[in-house]
C-alpha positions in Angstrom: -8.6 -0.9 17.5 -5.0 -1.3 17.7 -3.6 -4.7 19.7 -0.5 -4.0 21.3 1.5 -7.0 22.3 4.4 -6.6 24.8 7.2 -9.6 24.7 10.4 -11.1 24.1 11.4 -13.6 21.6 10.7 -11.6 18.8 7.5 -11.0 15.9 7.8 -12.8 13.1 5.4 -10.0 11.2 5.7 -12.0 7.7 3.9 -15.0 9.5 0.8 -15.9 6.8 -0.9 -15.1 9.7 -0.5 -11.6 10.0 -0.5 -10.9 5.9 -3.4 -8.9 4.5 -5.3 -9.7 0.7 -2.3 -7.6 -0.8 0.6 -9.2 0.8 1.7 -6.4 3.7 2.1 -6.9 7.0 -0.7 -5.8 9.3 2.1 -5.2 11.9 2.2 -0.8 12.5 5.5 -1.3 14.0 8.0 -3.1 16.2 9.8 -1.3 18.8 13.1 -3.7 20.4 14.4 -2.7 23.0 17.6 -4.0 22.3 18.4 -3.6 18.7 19.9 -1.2 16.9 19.0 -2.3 13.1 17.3 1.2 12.8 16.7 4.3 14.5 14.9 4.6 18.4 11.3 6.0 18.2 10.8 9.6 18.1 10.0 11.0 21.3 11.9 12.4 24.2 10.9 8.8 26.5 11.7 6.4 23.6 15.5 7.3 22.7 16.4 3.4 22.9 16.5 0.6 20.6 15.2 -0.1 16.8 12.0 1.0 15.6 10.7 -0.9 12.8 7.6 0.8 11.2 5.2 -0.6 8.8 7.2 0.4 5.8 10.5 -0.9 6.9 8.8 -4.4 7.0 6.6 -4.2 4.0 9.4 -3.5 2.0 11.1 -6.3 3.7 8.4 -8.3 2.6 9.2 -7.3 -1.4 12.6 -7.8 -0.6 13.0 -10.9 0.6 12.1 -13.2 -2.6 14.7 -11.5 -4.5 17.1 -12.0 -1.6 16.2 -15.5 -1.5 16.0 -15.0 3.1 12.8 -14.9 5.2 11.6 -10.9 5.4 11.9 -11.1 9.3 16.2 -11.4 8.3 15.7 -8.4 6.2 14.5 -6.6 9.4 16.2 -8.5 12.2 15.3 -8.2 15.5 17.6 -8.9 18.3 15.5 -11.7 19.6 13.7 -13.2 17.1 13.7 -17.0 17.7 11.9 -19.5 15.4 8.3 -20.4 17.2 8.8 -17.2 19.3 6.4 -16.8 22.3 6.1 -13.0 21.1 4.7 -14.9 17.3 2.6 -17.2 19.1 0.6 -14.7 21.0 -0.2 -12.0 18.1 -1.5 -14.7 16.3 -3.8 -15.8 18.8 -4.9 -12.2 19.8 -4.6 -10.9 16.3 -3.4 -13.0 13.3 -6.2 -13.5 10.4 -7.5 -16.9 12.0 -7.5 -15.0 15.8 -10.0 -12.8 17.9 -9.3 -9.4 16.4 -8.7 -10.3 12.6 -8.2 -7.0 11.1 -7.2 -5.0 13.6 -3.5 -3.6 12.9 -1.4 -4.8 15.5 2.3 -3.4 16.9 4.8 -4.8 19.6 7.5 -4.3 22.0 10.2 -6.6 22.1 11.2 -6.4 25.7 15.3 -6.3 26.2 17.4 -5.3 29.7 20.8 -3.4 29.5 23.2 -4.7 31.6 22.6 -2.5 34.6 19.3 -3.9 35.2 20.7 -7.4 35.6 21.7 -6.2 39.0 18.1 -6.2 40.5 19.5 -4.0 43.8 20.6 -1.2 41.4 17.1 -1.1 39.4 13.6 -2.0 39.0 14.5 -4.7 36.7 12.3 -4.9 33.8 9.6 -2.5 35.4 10.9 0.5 34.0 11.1 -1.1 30.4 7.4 -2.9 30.4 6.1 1.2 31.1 7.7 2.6 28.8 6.5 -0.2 26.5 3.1 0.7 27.5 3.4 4.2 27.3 4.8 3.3 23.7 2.0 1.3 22.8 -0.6 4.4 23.9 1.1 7.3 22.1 1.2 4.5 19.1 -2.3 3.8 18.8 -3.5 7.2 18.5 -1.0 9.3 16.6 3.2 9.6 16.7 4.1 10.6 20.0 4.0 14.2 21.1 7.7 15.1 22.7 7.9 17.0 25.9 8.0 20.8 24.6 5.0 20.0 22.4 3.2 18.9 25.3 4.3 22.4 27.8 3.1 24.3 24.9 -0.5 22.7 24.9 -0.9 22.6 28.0 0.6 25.6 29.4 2.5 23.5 32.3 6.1 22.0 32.3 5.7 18.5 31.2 8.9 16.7 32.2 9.5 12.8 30.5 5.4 12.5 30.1 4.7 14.3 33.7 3.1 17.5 34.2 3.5 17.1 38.1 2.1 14.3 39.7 -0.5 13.5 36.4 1.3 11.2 33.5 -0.1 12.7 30.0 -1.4 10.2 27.7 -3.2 11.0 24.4 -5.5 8.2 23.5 -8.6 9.6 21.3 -7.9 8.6 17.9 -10.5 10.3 16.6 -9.3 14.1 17.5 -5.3 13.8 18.0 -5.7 17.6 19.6 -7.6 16.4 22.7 -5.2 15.0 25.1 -6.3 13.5 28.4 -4.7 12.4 31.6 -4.8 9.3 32.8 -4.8 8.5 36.6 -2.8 10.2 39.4 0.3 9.3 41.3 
């Protein structure tokens, strides 16, 4: 079972906490919102932010001794504040002392552009904590499928993860080629 956390403050994914026997972060990835330390996630819905995937931050774990800095400066986040709320929770739901102990675990680092301060000209953070969501789904079953692969299986226009009124979720991580929609607008 993949956790999922969805946050601001940042991960600190080379906590002890999250570490497995051979030293690598149990941490999948890191999608913030905000940053631009790497490239967005793949997929037509995700084309914002810094992705950070599991070999980006073990190999900032191997890096970081010889750099003599923490492996979370390596892969910076844009938030990332020491004791981060973000931390705190993934260790508690996840970390090697918490409830799901060796479940691999990935976040979202919440982050608003500056049109969504305005909260008459948007639906503030709404629109960002979906897509976070959404994220986390298409995450914890295989990469995310864009929106042409997704008219082709299923025959109908799927437009930003809607084939009409039905949002298209795949979530069977046992048979990636089954795809299923969940709930109705």
């Amino acid at each position: 079972m993949l956790i999922g956390l969805i946050d601001v403050g940042g991960f600190d994914f080379s906590h002890p906490d999250f570490l497995d026997a051979d030293g690598n972060t149990r941490w999948l990835a890191i999608w913030d919102q905000g940053g631009d330390a790497r490239p967005a996630p793949k997929g037509d819905r995700f084309g914002y932010g810094a992705e950070f995937s599991k070999a980006h931050l073990d190999a900032a774990l191997a890096a970081a001794p010889r750099l003599g800095v923490p492996a979370y400066e390596v892969e910076r986040q844009s938030q990332l504040v020491e004791g981060a709320h973000g931390t705190h929770v993934a260790s508690i739901a996840a970390g090697n002392r918490g409830i799901c102990r060796r479940s691999p675990i990935a976040g979202v680092l919440i982050a608003l552009p500056d049109s969504d301060e305005d909260r008459r000209r948007s639906f503030y953070d709404s629109t960002r904590i979906a897509d976070a969501v959404d994220y986390l789904v298409a995450l914890g079953t295989h990469p995310p499928m864009s929106d042409a692969q997704l008219t082709r299986r299923f025959g109908s226009e799927v437009v930003d993860g809607w084939m009409g009124r039905s949002r298209i979720h795949n979530h069977r991580w046992n048979d990636p080629e089954a795809l299923s929609t969940l709930g109705t607008i």
